[in-house]
Backbone as CSV, one residue per row, in Angstrom:
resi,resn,N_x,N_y,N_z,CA_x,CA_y,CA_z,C_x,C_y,C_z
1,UNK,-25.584,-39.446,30.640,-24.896,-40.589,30.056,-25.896,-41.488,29.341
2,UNK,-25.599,-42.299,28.266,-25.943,-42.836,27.482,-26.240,-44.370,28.284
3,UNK,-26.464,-45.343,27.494,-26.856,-46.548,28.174,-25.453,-47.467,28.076
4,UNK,-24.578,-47.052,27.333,-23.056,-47.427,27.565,-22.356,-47.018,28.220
5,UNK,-22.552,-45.735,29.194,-22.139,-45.447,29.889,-20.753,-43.978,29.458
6,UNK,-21.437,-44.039,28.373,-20.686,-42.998,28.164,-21.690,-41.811,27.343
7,UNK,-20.689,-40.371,27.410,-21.634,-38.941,26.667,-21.971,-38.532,25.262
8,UNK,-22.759,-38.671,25.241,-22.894,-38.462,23.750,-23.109,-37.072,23.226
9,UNK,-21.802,-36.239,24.003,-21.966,-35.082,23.090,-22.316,-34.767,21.973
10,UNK,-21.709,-35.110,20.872,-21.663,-34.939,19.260,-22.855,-34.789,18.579
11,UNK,-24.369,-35.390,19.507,-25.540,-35.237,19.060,-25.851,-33.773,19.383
12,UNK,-25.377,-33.499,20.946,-25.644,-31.957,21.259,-24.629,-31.075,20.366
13,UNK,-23.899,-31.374,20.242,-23.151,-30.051,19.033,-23.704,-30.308,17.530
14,UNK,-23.973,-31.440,16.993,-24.659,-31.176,15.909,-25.882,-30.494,15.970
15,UNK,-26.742,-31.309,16.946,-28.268,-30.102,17.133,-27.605,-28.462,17.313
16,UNK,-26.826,-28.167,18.064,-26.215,-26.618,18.028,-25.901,-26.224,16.894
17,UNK,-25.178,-26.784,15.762,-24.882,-26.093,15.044,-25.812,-26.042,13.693
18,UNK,-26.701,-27.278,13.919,-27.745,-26.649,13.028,-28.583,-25.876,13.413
19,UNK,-28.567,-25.540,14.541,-30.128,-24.503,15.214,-29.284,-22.965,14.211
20,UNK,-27.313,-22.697,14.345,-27.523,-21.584,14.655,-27.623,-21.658,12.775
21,UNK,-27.200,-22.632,12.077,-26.969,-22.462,10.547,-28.564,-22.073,9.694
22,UNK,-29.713,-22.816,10.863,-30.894,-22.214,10.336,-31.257,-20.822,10.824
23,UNK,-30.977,-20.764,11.757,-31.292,-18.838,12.174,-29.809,-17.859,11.127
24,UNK,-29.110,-18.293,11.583,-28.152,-17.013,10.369,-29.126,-17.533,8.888
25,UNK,-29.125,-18.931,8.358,-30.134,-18.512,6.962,-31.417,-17.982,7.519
26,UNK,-32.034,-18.255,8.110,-33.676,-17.148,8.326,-33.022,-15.283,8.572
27,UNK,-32.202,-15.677,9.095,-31.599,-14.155,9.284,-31.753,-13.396,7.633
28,UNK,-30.822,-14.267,6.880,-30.297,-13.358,5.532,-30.911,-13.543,4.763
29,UNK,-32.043,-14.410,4.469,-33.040,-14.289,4.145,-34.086,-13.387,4.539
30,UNK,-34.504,-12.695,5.699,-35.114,-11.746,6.072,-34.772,-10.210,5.141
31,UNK,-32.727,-10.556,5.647,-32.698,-9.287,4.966,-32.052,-9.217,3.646
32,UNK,-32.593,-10.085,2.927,-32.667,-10.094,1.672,-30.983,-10.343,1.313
33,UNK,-30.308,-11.588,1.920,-28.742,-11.420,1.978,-28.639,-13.162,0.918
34,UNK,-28.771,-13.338,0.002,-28.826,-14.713,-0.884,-27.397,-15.062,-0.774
35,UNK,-26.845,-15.488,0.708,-25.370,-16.433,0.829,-25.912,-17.363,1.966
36,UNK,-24.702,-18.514,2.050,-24.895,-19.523,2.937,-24.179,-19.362,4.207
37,UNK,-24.205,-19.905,5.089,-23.173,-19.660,6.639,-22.120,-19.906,5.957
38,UNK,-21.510,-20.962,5.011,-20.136,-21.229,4.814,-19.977,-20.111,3.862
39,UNK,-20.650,-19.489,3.090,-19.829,-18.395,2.184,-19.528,-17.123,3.228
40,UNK,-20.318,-17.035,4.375,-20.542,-15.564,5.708,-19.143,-16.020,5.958
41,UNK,-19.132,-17.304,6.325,-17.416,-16.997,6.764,-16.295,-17.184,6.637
42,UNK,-16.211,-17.472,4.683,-15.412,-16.708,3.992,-15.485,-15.345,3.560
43,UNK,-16.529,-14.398,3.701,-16.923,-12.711,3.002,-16.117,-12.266,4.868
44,UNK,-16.598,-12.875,5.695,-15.936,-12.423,7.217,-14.262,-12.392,7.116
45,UNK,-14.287,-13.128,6.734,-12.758,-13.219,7.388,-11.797,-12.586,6.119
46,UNK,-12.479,-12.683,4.949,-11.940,-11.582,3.904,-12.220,-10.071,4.568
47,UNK,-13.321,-9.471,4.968,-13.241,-8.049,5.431,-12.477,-7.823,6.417
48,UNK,-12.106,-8.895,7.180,-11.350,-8.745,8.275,-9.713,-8.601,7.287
49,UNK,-9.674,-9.576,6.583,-7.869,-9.343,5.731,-8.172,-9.704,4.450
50,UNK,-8.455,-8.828,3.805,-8.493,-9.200,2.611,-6.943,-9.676,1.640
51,UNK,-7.341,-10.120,0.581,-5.948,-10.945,-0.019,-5.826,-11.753,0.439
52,UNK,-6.229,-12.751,0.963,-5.849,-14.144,1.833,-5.925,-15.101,0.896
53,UNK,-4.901,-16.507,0.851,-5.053,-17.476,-0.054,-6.068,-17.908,0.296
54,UNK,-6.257,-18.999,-0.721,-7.438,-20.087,-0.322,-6.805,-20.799,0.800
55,UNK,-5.422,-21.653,1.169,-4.798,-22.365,1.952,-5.231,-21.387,3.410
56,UNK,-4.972,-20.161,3.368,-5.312,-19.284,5.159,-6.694,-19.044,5.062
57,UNK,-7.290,-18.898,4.381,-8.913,-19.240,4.659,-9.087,-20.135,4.957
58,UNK,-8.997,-21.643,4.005,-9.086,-23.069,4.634,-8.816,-23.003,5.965
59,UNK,-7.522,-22.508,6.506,-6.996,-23.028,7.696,-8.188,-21.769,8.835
60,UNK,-8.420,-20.715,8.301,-9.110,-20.021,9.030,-10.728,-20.578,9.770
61,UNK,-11.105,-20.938,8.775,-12.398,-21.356,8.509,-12.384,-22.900,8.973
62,UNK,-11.198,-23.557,8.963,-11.450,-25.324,9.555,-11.856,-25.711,8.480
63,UNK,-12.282,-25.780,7.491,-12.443,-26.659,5.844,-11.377,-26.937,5.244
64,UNK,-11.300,-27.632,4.462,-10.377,-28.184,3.754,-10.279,-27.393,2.412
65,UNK,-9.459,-27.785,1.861,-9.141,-26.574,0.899,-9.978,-26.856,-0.575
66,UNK,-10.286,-28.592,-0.893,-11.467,-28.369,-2.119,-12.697,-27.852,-1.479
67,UNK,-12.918,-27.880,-0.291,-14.629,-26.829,-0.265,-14.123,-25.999,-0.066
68,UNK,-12.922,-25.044,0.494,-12.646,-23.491,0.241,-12.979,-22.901,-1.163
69,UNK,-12.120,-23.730,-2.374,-12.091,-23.353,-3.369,-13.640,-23.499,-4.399
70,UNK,-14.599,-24.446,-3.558,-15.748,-24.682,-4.265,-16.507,-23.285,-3.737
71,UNK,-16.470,-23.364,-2.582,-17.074,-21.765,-1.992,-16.729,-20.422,-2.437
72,UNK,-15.492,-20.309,-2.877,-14.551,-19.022,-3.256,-15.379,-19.103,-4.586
73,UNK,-15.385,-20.610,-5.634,-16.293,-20.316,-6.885,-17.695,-19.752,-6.945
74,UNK,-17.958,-20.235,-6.164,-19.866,-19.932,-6.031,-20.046,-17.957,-5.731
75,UNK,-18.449,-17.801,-4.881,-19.233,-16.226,-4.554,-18.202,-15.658,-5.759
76,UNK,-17.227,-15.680,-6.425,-17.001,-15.294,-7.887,-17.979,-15.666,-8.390
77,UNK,-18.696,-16.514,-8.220,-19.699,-16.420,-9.726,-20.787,-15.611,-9.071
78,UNK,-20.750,-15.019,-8.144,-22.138,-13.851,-7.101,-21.502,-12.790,-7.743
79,UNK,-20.183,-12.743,-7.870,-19.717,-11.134,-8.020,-19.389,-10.490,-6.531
80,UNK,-19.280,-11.269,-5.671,-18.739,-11.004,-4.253,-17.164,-11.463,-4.479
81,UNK,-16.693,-11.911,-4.948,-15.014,-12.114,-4.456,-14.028,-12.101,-5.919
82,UNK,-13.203,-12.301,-6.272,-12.352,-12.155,-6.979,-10.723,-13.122,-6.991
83,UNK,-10.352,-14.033,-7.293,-8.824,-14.079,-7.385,-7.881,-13.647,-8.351
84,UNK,-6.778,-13.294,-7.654,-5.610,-12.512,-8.522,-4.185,-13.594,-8.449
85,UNK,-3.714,-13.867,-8.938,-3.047,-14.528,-9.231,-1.620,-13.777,-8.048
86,UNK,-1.500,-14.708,-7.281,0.223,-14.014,-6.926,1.088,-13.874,-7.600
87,UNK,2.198,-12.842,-7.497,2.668,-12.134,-8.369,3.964,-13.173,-9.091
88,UNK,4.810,-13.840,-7.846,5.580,-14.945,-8.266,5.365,-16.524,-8.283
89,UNK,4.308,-17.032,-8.436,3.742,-17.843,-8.382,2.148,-17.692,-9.414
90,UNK,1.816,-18.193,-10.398,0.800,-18.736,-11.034,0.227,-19.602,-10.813
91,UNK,0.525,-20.682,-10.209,-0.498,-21.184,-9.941,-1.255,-20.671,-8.537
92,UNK,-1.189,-20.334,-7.455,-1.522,-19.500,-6.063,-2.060,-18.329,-6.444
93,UNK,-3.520,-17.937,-5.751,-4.336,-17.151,-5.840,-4.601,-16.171,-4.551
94,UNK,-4.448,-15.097,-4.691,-5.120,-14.004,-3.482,-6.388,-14.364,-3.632
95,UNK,-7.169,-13.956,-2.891,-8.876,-14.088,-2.970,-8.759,-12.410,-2.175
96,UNK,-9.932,-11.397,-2.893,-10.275,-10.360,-2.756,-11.804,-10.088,-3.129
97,UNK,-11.981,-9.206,-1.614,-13.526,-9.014,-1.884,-13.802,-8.008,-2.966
98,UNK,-14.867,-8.216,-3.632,-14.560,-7.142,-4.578,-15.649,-6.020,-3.633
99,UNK,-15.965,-4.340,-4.612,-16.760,-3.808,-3.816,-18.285,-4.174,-3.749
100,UNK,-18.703,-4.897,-4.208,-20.113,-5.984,-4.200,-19.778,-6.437,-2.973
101,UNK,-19.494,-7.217,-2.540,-19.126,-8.034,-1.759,-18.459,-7.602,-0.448
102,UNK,-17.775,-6.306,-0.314,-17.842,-5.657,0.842,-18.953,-4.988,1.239
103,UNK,-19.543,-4.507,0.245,-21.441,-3.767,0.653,-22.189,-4.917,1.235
104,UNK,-22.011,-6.089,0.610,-22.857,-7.494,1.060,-22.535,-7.420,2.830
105,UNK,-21.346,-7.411,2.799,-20.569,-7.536,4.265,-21.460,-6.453,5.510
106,UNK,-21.276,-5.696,5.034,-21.156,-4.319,5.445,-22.769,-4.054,5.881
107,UNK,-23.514,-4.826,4.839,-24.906,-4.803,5.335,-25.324,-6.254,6.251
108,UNK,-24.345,-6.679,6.441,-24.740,-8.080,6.953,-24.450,-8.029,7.874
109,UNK,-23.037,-6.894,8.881,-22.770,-7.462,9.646,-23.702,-7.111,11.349
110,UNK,-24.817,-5.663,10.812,-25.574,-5.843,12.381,-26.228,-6.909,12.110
111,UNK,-26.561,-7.496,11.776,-27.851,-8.827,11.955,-26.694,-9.690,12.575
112,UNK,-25.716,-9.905,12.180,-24.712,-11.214,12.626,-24.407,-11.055,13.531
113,UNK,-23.958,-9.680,13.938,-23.910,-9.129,15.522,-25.196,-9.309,16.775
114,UNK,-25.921,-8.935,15.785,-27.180,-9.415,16.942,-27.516,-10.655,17.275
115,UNK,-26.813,-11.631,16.371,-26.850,-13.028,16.132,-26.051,-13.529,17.240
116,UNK,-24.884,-13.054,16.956,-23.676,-13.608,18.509,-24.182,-13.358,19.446
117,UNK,-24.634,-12.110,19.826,-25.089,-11.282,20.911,-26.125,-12.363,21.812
118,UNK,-27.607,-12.628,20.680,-28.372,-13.566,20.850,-27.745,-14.951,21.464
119,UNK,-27.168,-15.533,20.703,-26.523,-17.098,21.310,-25.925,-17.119,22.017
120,UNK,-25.061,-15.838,23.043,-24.645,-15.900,24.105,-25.243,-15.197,25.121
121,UNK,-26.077,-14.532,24.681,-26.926,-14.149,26.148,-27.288,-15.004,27.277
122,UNK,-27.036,-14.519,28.182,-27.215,-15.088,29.448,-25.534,-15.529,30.362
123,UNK,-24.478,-15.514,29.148,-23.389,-16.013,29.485,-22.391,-15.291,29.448
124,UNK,-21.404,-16.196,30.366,-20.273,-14.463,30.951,-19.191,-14.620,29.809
125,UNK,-17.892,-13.806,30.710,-16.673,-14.401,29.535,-15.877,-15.341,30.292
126,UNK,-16.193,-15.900,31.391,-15.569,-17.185,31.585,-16.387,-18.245,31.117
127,UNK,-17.520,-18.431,31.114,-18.302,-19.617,30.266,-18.025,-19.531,29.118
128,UNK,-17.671,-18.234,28.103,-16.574,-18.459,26.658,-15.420,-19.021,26.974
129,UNK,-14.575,-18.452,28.212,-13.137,-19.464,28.154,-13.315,-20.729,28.136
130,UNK,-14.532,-21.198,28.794,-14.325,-22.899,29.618,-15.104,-23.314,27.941
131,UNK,-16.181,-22.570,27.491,-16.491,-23.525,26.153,-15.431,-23.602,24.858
132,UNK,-14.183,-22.569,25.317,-13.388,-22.712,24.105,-12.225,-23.625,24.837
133,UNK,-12.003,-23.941,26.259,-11.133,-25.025,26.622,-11.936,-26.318,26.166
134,UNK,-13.110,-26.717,26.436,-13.897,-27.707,26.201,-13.991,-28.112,24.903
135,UNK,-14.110,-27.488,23.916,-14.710,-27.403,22.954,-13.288,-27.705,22.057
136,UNK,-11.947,-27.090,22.705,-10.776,-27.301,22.108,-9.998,-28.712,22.187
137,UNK,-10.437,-29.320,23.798,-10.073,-30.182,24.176,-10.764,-31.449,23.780
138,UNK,-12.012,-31.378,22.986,-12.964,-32.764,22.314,-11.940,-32.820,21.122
139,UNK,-11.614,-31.496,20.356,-11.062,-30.943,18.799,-9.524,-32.208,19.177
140,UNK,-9.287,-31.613,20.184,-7.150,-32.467,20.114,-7.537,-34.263,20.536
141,UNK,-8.652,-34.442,21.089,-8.971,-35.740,21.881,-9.344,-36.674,20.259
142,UNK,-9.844,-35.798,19.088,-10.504,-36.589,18.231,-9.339,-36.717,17.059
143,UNK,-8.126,-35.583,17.669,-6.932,-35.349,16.342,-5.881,-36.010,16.509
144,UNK,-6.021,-37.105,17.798,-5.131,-37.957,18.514,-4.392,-36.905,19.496
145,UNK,-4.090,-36.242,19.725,-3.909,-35.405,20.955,-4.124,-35.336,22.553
146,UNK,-2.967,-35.917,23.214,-3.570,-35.457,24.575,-3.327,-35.010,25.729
């Protein structure tokens, strides 16, 4: 506890999530992979379903939908992704990996694996349940939720 008497988590999850945003970049940088954590998990969750709007990525990914669409630009302009216009609707876009961009994947994903593997070593799969009750329950406490 803090000197107010209360926890100051938010310092420990920011230090967490920059430790892991600098090891995945030292990672893909090692292996010669020129994307950011936020583009890994939009190219992720496209190999997982490809065709997904920008709106189910946003919602996938927890971003909002102008940095979805700023991210979706940056890897069209890599030659990793693609949008197609839905078929009854023009203005609404599929996003598709192109085959650049599944090879990107495809070579990326043992290092990322060894990556998870790494940050949870030592821990079971009930210390994943209780950090995704915990971790869910700060998420609804801060969204007015309770």
């Amino acid at each position: 506890m803090d000197q107010q008497g209360t926890k100051n988590f938010g310092a420990f999850i920011d230090r967490t999530g920059k430790a892991i945003r600098h090891k995945y970049l030292k990672v893909f940088k090692e292996i010669d992979v020129n994307i950011t954590t936020e583009q890994w998990v939009l190219l992720d969750s496209l190999y997982q379903n490809n065709g997904q709007s920008q709106n189910d990525l946003a919602a996938q990914s927890f971003k909002n939908a102008p940095t979805v669409s700023r991210i979706i630009d940056l890897l069209c302009e890599k030659g990793l992704t693609e949008r197609q216009r839905f078929e009854n609707d023009r203005r609404r876009y599929k996003i598709y990996l192109t085959l650049e961009g599944k090879a990107l994947v495809e070579k990326t994903y043992p290092a990322v694996l060894d990556l998870r593997r790494q940050g949870w070593d030592g821990l079971s799969d009930e210390d994943y349940e209780n950090f995704l009750r915990i971790i869910n329950k700060i998420f609804d406490n801060f969204n007015g939720e309770k």
